[in-house]
N, C-alpha and C positions, 0 to 999 in steps of 0.2 A: 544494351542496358537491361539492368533483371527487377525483379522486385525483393532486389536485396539494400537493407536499412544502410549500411553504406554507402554503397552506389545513387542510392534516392538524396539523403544528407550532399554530400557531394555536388551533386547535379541542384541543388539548391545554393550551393555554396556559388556556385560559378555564376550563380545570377545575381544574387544580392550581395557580393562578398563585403563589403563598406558595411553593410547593415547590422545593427548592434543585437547579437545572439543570445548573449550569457551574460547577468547580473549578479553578484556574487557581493551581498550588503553587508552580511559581518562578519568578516574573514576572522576566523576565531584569536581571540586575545587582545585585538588592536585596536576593534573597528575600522577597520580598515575597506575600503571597497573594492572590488575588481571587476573590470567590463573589458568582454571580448567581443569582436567582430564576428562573421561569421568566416570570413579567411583566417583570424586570429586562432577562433577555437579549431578550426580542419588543422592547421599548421602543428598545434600546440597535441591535438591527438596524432598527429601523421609523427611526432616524434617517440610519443609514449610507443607507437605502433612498430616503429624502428626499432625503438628500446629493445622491445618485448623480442621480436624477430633475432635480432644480433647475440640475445641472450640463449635462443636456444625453443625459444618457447613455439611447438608449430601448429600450424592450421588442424583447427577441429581439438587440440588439448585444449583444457580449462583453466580459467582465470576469478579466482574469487575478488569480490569487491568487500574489502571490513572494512568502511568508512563511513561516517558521518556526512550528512551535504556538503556540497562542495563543487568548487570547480573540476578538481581531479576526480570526483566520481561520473561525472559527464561524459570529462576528454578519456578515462580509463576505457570508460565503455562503448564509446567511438572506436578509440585506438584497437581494439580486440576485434569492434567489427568490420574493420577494415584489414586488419591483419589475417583475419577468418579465426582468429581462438574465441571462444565461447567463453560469455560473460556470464558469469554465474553471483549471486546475492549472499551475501552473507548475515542475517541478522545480528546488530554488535551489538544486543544484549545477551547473547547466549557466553554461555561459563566454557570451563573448557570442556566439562564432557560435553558437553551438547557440539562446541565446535570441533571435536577429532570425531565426531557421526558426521558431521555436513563434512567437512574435508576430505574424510575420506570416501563417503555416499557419493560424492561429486567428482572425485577422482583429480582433486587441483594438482595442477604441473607448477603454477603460478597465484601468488598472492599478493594484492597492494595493500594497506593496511593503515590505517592510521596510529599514528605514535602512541596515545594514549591507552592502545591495544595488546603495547609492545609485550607485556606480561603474560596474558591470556593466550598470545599466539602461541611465543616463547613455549609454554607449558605443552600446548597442543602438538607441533610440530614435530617430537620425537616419535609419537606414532603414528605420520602421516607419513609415510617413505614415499608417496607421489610427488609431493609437495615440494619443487628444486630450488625454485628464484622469489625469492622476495623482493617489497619495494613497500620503502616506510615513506609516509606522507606528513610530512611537519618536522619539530624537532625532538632529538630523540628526550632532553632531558625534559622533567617535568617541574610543573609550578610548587613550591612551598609559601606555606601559609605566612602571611604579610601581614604587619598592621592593619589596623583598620584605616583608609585614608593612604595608604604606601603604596608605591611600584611592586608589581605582582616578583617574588624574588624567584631563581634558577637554582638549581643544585647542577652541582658537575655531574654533566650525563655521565660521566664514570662509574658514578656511585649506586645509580638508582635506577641506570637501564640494563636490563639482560640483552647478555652478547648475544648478537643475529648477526650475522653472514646476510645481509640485507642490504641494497640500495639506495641511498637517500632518493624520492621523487624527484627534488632540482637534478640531482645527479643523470636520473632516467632519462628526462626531460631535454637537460644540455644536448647528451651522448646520442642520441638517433636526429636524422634528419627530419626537416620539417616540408621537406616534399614528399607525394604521392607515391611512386613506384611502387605500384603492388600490383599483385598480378588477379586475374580475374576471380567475381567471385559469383556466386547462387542463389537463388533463391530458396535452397534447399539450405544454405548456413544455416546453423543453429544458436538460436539462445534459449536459454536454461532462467526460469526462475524458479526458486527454492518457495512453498510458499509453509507456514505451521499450523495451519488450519486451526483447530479448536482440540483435536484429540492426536494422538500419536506422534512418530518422529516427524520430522517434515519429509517433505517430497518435491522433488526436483520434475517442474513441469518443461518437457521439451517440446521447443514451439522451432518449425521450420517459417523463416523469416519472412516470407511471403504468407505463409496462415496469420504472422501476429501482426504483418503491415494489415492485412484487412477487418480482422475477429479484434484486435486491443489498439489500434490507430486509426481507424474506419477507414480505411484506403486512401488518407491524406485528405478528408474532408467529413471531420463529424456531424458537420451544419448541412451537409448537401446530401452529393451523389460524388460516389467512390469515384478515384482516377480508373479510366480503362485500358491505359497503358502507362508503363514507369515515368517516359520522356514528359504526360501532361504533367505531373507533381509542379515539378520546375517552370513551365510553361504559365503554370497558374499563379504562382508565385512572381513571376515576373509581372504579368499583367497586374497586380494588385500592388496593394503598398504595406508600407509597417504601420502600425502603429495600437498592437492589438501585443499586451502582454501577459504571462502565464504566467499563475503563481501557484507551484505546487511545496506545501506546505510540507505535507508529511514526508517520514525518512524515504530519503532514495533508494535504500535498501529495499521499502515495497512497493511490488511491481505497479502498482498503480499510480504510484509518483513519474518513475522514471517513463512509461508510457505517455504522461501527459507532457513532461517536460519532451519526447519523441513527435508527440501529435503540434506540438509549437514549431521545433526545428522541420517538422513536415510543412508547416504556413509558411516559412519565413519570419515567424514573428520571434517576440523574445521571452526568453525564460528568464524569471528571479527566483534566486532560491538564497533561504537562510542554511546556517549550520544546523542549528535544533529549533524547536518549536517555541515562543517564547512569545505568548499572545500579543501584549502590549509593544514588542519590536514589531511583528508582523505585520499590526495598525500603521503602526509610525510607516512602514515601507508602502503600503498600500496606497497611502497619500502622498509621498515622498514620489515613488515611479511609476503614479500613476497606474498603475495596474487594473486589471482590464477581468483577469477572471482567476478565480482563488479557486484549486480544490481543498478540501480538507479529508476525515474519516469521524463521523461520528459526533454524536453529544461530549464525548469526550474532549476534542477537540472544539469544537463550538460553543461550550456552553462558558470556557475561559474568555472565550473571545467574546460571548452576548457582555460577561461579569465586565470585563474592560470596557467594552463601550457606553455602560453604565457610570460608569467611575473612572478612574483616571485617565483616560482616551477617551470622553466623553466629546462630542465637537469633533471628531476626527473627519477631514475631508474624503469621502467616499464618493466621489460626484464619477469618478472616469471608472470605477468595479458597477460592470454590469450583472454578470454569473459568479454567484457562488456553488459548487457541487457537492456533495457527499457520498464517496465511492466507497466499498470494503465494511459498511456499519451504518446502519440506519439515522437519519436525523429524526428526531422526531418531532411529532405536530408540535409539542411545547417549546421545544426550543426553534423550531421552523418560527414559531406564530414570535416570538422574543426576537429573532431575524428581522422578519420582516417590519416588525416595528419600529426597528431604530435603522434599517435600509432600507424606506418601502421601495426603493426605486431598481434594486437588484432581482433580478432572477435567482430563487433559490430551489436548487435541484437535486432531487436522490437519485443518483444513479445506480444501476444497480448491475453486479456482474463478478465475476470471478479470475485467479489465475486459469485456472484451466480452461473459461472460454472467453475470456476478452469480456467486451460489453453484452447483456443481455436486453437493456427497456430503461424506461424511468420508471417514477414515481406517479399515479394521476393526480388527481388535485383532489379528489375525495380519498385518497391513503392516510389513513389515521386509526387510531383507537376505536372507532366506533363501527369503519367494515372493514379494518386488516390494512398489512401493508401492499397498496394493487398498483400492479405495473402494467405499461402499455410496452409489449417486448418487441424485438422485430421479428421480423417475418423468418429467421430461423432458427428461434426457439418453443417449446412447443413442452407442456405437461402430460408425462410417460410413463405408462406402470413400468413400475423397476423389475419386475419379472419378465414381463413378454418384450418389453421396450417399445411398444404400441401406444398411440395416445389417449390420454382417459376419456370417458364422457363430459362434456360440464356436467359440473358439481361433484364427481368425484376427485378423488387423492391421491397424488400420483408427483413424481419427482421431474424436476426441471432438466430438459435437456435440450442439449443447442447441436447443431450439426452444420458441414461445408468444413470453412476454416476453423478448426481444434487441432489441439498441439498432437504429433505423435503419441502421448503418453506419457508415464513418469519414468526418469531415469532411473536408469538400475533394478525396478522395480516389475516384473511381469507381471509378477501374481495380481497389482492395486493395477497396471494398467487395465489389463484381460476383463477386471470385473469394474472399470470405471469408462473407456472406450469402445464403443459399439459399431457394429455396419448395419446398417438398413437398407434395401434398395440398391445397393451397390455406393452407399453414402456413408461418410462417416460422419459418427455423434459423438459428443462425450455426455456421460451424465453424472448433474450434477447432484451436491447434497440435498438441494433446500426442496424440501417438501412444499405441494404449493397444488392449488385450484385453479379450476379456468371456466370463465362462464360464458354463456352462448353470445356474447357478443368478442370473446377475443381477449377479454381482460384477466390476465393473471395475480391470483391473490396469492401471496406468500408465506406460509405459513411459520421457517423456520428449517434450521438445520436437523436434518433427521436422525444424525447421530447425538445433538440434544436434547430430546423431544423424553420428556416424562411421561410415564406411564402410571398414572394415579388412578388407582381404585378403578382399570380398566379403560379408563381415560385419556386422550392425547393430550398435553401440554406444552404448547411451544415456547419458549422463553423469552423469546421476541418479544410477542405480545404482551406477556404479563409485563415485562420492561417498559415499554410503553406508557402500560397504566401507571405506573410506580412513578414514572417521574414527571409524568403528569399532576403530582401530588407539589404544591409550593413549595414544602418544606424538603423535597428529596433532589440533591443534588446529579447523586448517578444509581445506578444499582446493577445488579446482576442475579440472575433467577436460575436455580439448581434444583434438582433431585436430589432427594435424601431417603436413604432406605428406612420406611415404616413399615411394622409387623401388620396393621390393621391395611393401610392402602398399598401397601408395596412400595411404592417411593409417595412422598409429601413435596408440596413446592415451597421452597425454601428464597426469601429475598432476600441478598447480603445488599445494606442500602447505605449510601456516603450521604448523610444532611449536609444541608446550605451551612455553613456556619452562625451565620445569623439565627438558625430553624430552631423551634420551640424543641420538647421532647416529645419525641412521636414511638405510641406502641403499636403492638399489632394491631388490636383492635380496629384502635385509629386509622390505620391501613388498609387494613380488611374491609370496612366500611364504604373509603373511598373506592377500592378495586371493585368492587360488587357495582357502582354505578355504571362498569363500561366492562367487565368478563363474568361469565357463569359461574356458579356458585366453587365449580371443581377447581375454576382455573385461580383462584382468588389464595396468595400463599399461606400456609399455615406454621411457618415459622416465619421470626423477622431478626436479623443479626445485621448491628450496626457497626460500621466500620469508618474508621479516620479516611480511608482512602481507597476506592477501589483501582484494585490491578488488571492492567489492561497494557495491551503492545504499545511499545512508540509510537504507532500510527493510528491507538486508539479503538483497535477491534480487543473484542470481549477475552478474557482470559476464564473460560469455564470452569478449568480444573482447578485453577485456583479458588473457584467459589465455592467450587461442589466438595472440597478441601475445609473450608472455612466454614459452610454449614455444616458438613457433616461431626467437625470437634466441636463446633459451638450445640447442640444436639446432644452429644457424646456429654458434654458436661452440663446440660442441663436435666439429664437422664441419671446423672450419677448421685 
């Protein structure tokens, strides 16, 4: 046995196979529920895995995933790693230019897809010539508009879906067997996450299956000390019991969901997962099954969920959620401090960490507004001048970098791996974006992404930070912090900010006022553009270009 994600899954299967794996609360349309075993789910992917096999599809070609949560995005991604095809992410909010660059950047042989998508792919597909076997998940015809109060009505898929040469999932599903036979695998397999970072196209991080069981699953044990061979996983898991369940909230399309719902089937224990994010169901399921620990991504996602337990889910039984976490997007102390007041009994934790290295530390309990965001990291990360890749002094500036298990590098990509993967020592590191400090006892402050970082009037400005201040203010619901090109500083900091609805009118002034009580005079913005809604990923990390887009015409017409 290797320390391949397969092989591991498996070898847990055969100990607790009875044990309830996969929760699936509201099967789109129905409400409908579905709960698999842990024999149920191996069986239900060992078919997709056949599918896939008999179809043509082979070991080491790619496999995109365009779907929504799901059952089928789980068993998909089992089925592939057991078959050895590399699971690859697809963001399903991207258009079609955006999806014929990821399609073809990834080189997919194979795509499963959810219905709803069916147009977008449709569109994309003539200029993917990699792209062979399709498999649609759900029905292909779509919903039309219905009374108010009326059964959701059907159009004949005839009408309204474009012709695919595509598989119905049940189809896929029936057609392969639901036993094993596969032949041996590595812990050299690979999986592929796509991740979009803040600037550019996205980037396909390739992780050999053994660096992301250890660097983004902690070697089958977050709470402890890593397994030291494949066989204890299963070992451990037998000697324990269930009753410890995972809720990862945000889409499975980012890798930090599907990792977590990874690190549960690593316990034995059980994952729930919704379709889309939808605060007030979320509550309702939390107290419903019990559930045990919620990740989420950010104020964005949080700060719906403080507004619900305020107001109509007010009362919601949270007695068996012990950990809340916040991976991909800072929580902040204002909404931490709104957390913890209507759960004091939860654990609530920023973790912090990236695609390209798995987990880097948490949050300390003094990270806030007032010394920065400070992480206690482990013992192989380490703050490195991004020239020599040597570590800084404390109290100097220097970029985050993690070493041991890191992904090979970016697909397709030489020139971003070359200059983002390094060897020291005969070791390898990857380094990352976020600019960051380290002081003589070991603690890393964070300062922000380096490729966001303003430069005002000679000045560093991280955007991080000023965010923080900003919605630390009552009246400001979310915000986002940009550069904008000015003739006197060279760039201005610019806040695009969503109010509470309830919130009075708030000007700059007003703002400026408040920022000065908790950043230096430079870091304090000098525009303010208010916005119905700030844009932001599905899973709630920052959309920059967006902001730096929306200040700079709001700017543009107040100049004219």
């Amino acid at each position: 046995m290797e320390y391949n994600l397969a092989d591991l899954f498996e070898s847990v299967v055969d100990v607790v196979p009875d044990r309830e794996a996969l929760v699936y609360v509201d099967h789109p349309g129905t409400g409908e529920e579905r709960r698999l075993t842990y024999a149920e789910l191996d069986a239900a992917a060992n078919r997709i895995a056949h599918h896939l096999t008999d179809a043509g599809i082979r070991p080491g070609e790619h496999l995109g995933l365009h779907l929504y949560n799901g059952v089928e995005y789980l068993q998909t991604v089992l089925a592939c790693l057991k078959a050895r095809i590399v699971p690859v992410n697809v963001n399903y909010r991207y258009v079609e230019e955006e999806l014929v660059y990821l399609y073809r950047d990834a080189d997919l042989a194979a795509l499963v897809f959810d219905a709803e998508f069916t147009d977008r792919v449709a569109a994309a597909l003539p200029q993917t010539e990699k792209l062979r076997h399709l498999v649609r998940v759900g029905p292909t015809r779509r919903p039309t508009a219905a009374p108010q109060g009326a059964a959701t009505q059907h159009s004949d898929p005839s009408e309204d879906a474009p012709a695919l040469d595509c598989v119905p999932f049940a189809d896929a599903e029936a057609s392969g067997s639901p036993d094993r036979g596969f032949g041996p695998r590595s812990p050299d397999d690979l999986f592929i996450i796509y991740t979009g970072g803040t600037t550019g196209m996205p980037k396909g991080v390739l992780w050999r299956q053994e660096d992301l069981f250890f660097a983004g699953l902690f070697g089958g044990d977050p709470a402890g000390e890593p397994v030291k061979r494949p066989e204890e996983l299963a070992e451990r898991v037998a000697a324990g019991g269930a009753g410890i369940t995972f809720f990862p909230a945000p889409p499975l399309m980012h890798g930090t969901s599907t990792l977590t719902a990874f690190i549960a089937l690593n316990y034995g224990q059980r994952v729930v997962l919704h379709r889309k994010y939808v605060p007030e169901e979320v509550l309702r399921t939390l107290e419903k099954e019990k559930v045990s620990s919620i990740s989420l991504v950010g104020d964005a996602m949080l700060r719906p969920l403080v507004d619900a337990l305020r107001g109509p889910l007010r009362g919601t039984d949270l007695s068996a959620l012990f950990s809340l976490s916040s991976s991909g997007a800072i929580m902040s102390e204002t909404v931490r401090a709104q957390l913890q007041e209507l759960m004091p009994n939860v654990t609530l934790l920023n973790n912090f960490g990236s695609t390209e290295s798995g987990s880097n530390g948490r949050a300390t309990d003094d990270s806030g507004p007032a010394k920065g965001f400070r992480l206690h990291v482990n013992e192989r990360t380490q703050v490195v001048d991004p020239a020599t890749r040597v570590p800084v002094a404390p109290g100097e500036t220097g970029r985050l970098a993690q070493r041991g298990h890191v992904p090979l590098g970016y697909y397709n990509d030489p020139a971003k791996t070359a200059e983002t993967f390094f060897e020291r020592d005969g070791v390898r590191w990857v380094l990352l974006g976020d600019m960051a400090t380290v002081d003589e006892s070991g603690v890393v402050t964070v300062l922000g992404r380096g490729s966001q970082c303003i430069n005002t009037g000679g000045e560093k400005v991280y955007p991080e930070e000023v965010e923080q201040a900003l919605k630390s203010h009552p009246d400001v619901y979310d915000a986002l912090v940009a550069g904008v090109p000015d003739a006197r500083w060279g760039n201005h900091v610019a806040a695009v900010v969503q109010l509470r609805p309830e919130a009075r009118p708030l000007d700059l002034e007003t703002l400026q006022t408040h920022c000065r009580q908790q950043l230096a005079g430079y870091k304090v913005p000098r525009q303010l553009v208010l916005t119905d809604r700030i844009q932001r990923s599905p899973s709630g990390k920052a959309d920059y270009r967006w902001a730096r887009a929306v200040a700079v015409e709001a700017d543009a017409e107040e100049g004219a």
